[in-house]
C-alpha positions as CSV (number, residue, x, y, z in Angstrom):
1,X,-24.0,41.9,121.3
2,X,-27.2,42.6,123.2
3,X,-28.8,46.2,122.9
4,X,-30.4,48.3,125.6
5,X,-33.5,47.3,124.0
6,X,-32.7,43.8,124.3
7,X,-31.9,43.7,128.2
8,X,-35.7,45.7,128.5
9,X,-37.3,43.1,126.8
10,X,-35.5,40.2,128.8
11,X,-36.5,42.6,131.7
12,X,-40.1,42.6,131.0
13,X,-40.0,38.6,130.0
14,X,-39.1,38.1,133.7
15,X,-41.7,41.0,135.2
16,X,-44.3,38.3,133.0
17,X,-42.6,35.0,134.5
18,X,-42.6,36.7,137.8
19,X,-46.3,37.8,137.9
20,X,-47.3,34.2,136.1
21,X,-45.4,32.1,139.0
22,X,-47.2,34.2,141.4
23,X,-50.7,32.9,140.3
24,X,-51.8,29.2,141.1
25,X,-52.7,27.3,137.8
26,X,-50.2,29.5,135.6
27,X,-46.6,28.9,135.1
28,X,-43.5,31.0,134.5
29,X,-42.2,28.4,132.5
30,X,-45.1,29.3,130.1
31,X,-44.3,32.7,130.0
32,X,-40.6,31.8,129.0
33,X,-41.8,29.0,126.1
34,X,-43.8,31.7,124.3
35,X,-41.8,34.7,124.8
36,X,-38.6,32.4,122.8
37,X,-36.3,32.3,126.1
38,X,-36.8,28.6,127.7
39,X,-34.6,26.8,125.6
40,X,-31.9,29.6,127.0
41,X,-33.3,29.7,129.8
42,X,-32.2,26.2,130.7
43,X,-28.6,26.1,129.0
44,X,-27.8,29.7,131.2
45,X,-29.1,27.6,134.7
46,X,-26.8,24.8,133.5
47,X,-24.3,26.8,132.7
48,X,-23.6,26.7,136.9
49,X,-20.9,24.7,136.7
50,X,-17.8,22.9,138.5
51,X,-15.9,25.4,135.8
52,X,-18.3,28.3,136.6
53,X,-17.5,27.9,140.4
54,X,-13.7,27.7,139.4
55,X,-14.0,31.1,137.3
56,X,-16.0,32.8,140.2
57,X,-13.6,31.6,143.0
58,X,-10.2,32.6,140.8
59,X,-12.2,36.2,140.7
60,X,-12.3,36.0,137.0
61,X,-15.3,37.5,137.4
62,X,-15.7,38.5,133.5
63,X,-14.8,34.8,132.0
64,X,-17.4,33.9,135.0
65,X,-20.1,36.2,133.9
66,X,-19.8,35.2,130.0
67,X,-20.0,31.5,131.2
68,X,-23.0,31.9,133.0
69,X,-24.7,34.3,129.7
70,X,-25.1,36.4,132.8
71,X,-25.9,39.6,130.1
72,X,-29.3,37.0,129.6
73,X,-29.6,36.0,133.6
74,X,-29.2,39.2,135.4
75,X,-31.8,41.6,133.5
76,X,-34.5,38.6,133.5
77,X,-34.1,37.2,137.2
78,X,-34.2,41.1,138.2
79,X,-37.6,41.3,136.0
80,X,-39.0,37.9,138.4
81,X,-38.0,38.8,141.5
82,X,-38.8,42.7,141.3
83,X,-42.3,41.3,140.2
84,X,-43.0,38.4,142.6
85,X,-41.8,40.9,145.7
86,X,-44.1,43.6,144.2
87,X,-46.9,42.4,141.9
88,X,-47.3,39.4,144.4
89,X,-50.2,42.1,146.3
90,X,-51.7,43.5,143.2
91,X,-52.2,40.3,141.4
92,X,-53.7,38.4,144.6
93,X,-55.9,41.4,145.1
94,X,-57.2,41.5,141.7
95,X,-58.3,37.5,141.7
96,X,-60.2,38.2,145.2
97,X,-61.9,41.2,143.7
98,X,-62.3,40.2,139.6
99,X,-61.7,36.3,139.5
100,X,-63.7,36.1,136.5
101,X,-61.5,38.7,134.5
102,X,-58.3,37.5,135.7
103,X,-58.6,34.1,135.2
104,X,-60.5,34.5,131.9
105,X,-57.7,36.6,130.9
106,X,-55.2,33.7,131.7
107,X,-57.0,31.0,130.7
108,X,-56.9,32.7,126.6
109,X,-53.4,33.2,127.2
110,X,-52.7,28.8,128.2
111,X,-55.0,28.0,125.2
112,X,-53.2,29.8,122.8
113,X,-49.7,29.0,124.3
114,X,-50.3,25.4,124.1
115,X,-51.2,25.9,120.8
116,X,-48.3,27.7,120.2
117,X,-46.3,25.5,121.8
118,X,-47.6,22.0,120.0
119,X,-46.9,24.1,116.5
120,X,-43.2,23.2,117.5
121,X,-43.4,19.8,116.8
122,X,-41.6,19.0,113.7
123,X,-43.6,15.7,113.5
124,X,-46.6,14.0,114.8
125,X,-46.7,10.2,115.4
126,X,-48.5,7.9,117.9
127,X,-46.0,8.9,120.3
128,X,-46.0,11.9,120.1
129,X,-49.8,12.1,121.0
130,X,-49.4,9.6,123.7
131,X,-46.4,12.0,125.4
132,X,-48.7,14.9,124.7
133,X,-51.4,12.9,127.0
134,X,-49.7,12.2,129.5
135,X,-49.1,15.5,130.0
136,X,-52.6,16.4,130.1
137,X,-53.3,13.7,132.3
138,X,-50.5,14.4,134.7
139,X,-51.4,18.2,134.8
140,X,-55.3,17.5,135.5
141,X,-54.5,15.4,138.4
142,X,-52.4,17.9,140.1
143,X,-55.2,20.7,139.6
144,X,-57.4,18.4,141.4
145,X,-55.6,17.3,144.4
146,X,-56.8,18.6,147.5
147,X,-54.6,21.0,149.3
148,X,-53.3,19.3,152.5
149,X,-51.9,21.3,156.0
150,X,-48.0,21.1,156.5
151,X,-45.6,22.1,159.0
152,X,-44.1,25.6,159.1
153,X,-40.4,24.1,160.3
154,X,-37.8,25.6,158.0
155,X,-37.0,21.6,156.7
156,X,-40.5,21.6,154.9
157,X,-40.0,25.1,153.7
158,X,-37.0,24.2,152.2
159,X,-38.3,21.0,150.5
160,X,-41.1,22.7,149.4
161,X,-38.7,25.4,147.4
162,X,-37.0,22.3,145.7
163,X,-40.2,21.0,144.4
164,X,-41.7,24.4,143.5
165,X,-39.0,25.5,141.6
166,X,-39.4,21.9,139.5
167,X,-43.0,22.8,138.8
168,X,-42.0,26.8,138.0
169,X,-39.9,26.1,134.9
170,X,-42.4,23.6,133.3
171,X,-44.8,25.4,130.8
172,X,-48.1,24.3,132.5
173,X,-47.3,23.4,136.0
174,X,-47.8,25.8,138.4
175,X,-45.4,26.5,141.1
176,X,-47.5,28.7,143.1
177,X,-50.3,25.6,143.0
178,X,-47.9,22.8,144.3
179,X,-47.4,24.9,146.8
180,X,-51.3,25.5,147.3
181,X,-51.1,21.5,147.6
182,X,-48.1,21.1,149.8
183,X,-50.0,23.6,152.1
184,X,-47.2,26.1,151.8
185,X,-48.6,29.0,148.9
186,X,-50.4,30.9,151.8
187,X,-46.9,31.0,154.2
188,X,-44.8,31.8,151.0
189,X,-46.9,34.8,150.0
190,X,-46.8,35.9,153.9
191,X,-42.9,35.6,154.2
192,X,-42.7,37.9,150.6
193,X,-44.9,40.2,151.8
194,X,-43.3,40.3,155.3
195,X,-40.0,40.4,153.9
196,X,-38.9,37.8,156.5
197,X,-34.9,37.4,155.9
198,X,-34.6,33.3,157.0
199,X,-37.4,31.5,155.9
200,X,-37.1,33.5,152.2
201,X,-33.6,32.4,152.6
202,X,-34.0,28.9,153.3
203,X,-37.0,28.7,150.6
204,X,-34.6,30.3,147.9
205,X,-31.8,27.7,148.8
206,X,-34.4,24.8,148.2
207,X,-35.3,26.8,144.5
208,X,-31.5,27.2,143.6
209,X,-30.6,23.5,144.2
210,X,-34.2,22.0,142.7
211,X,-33.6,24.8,139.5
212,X,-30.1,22.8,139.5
213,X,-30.9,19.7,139.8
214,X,-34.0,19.8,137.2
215,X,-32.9,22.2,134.9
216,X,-30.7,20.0,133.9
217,X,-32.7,16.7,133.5
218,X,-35.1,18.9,131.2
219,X,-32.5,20.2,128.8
220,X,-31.4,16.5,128.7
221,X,-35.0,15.4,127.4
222,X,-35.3,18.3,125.1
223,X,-32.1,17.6,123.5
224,X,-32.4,13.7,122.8
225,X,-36.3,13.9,122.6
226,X,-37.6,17.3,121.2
227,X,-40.7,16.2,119.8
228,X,-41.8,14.3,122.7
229,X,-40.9,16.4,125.0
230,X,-42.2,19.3,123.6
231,X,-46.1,17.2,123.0
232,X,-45.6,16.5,126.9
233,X,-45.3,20.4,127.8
234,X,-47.9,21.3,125.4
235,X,-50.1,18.2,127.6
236,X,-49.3,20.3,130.3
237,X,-50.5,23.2,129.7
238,X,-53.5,21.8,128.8
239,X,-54.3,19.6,131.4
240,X,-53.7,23.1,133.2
241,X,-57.0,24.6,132.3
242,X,-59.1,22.4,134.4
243,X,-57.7,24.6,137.6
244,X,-57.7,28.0,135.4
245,X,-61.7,27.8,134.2
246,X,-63.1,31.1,135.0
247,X,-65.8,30.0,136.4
248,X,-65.9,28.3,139.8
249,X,-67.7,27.7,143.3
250,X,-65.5,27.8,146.6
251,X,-66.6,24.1,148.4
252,X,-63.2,24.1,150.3
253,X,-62.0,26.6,153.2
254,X,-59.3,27.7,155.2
255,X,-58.5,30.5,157.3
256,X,-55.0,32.8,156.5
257,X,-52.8,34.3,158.6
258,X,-55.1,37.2,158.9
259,X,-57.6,35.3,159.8
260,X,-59.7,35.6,156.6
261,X,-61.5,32.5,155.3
262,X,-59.9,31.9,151.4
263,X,-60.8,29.2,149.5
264,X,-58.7,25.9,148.8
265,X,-60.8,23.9,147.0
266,X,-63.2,25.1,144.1
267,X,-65.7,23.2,141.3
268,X,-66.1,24.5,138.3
269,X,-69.2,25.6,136.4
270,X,-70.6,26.2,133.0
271,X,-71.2,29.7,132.7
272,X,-75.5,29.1,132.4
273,X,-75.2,28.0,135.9
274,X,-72.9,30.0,137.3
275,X,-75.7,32.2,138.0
276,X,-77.5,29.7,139.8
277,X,-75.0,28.2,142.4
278,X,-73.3,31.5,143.1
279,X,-76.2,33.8,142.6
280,X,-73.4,36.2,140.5
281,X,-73.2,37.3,137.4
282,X,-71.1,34.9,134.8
283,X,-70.1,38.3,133.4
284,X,-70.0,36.4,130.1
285,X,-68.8,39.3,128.0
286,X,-66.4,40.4,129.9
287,X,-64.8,37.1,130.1
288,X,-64.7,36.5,126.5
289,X,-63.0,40.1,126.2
290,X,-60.0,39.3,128.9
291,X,-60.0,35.5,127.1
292,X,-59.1,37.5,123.9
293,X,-56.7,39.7,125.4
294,X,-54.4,37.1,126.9
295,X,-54.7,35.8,123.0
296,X,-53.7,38.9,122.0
297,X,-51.0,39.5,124.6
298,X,-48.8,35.9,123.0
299,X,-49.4,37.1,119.3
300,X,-48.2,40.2,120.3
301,X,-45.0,38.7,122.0
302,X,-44.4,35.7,119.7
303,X,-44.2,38.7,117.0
304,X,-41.8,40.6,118.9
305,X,-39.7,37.6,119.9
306,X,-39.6,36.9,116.5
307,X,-38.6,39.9,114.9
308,X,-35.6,39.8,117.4
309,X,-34.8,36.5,116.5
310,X,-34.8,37.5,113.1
311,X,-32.8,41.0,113.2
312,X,-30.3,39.5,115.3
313,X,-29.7,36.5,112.9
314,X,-29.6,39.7,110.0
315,X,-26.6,41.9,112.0
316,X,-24.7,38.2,112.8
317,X,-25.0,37.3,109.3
């Protein structure tokens, strides 16, 4: 039986998933590994079932809502979307006025989450590596891949839900970047913001049948290959880094819908010559201070997680 304390914290997992998916390079799915949900995470989405349906269309709405551990779904999707409707402003405001900060501050939290991650391998082997580098190599590609220009038809706005979503519940791969890529992170940050009823509609229908769809094939390769799947979302995260480096140089523009020029494609620097190309201050210090707050911020949450885990396992026992 969960506590009131329990649905707050599941709350505030999915205000941290929510504000994550929001920034390109970092992933939700991250957010969920290292807080101790993903793994429930997944069976919940699965749970949507031919049975489920059945429940909800007989209006047995509580044998429905226990099917669908909807006392786990309901306080955590509340936690994303009340965060990606309203920290969707405050986040993208901070990484145009402190990019250094913010992105130092998320690039300690990856590190240590891969780390934390690849400690959940049971064994290591030559195939385990190899999954594990994959990962890394799949990840740095996609950080490097030029954003392209797409329609704005409701078709592509759809597709581009499906395959964000995918990306979103992967520790590593960022939603909000695939969409940088597919030309579309711009329009869906303008549609939040807007509150425009259709094209959020159509974009949320493409997420619900991609989160479906994928969920599933995920639990599947969890389930029959833990260790290697877990090595290959640890590779992901890693490989993420590449577009999360504090330190960059804009090469690549485009102009918003508010006709401000942002960039879309950035190189990045070693802090000595950060200086030098930009003709700002690495801010050096600073950096290493957010770096070790987002360390601080999953110790502090893999504790917590873990004393749940652990008084929960004490009042079932």
């Amino acid at each position: 039986m969960r506590t009131f304390k329990d649905y707050f914290l599941l709350f505030l997992k999915g205000m941290g998933m929510g504000s994550a998916d929001v920034v390109p390079g970092v992933s939700g799915g991250t957010i969920a590994f290292i807080t101790g949900i993903y793994e429930e995470l997944l069976n919940s989405i699965n749970s949507f079932d031919a049975e489920a349906f059945k429940l909800l269309f007989s209006f047995k709405i509580k044998e429905f809502w226990s099917k669908i551990n909807g006392a786990f779904l309901f306080p955590l999707v509340t936690g994303i979307l009340l965060s990606a409707l309203t920290l969707a402003k405050i986040i993208t405001f901070l990484l145009d006025k402190h990019p250094i900060q913010i992105w130092s501050f998320f690039f300690g939290l990856i590190i240590i989450s891969s780390i934390s991650v690849a400690k959940e391998i049971s064994k290591w082997n030559i195939y385990t590596v190899l999954s594990c580098l994959f990962g890394v190599a799949i990840a740095y590609v996609i950080t490097i891949v030029t954003p392209s220009t797409t329609p704005n038809e409701l078709w592509f706005v759809f597709i581009c839900g499906a395959i964000a979503i995918c990306a979103m519940i992967l520790p590593g791969i960022s939603g909000s970047f695939i969409l940088l890529i597919l030309g579309k992170y711009a329009y869906v940050m303008s549609i939040l913001k807007n509150f425009e009823i259709l094209p959020i509609a159509v974009f949320g229908t493409g997420c619900v049948i991609g989160l479906f769809t994928f969920s599933r094939l995920i639990a599947w390769f969890l389930k029959k290959f833990h260790n290697y799947a877990i090595a290959l979302l640890a590779g992901f995260m890693i490989g993420s880094l590449n577009k999360i480096w504090p330190w960059k140089k804009a090469e690549l523009f485009r102009f918003n819908s508010q006709g401000e020029q942002v960039p879309i494609f950035e190189r990045n620097l070693l802090p000595t010559d950060y200086m030098t190309e930009t003709g700002q201050s690495p801010m050096i210090i600073q950096a290493i201070l957010f770096m070790a707050l987002g360390f601080m911020m999953v110790v502090i949450m893999e504790k917590i997680a873990f004393a749940i885990k652990k008084a929960r396992q004490k009042s079932d026992s």
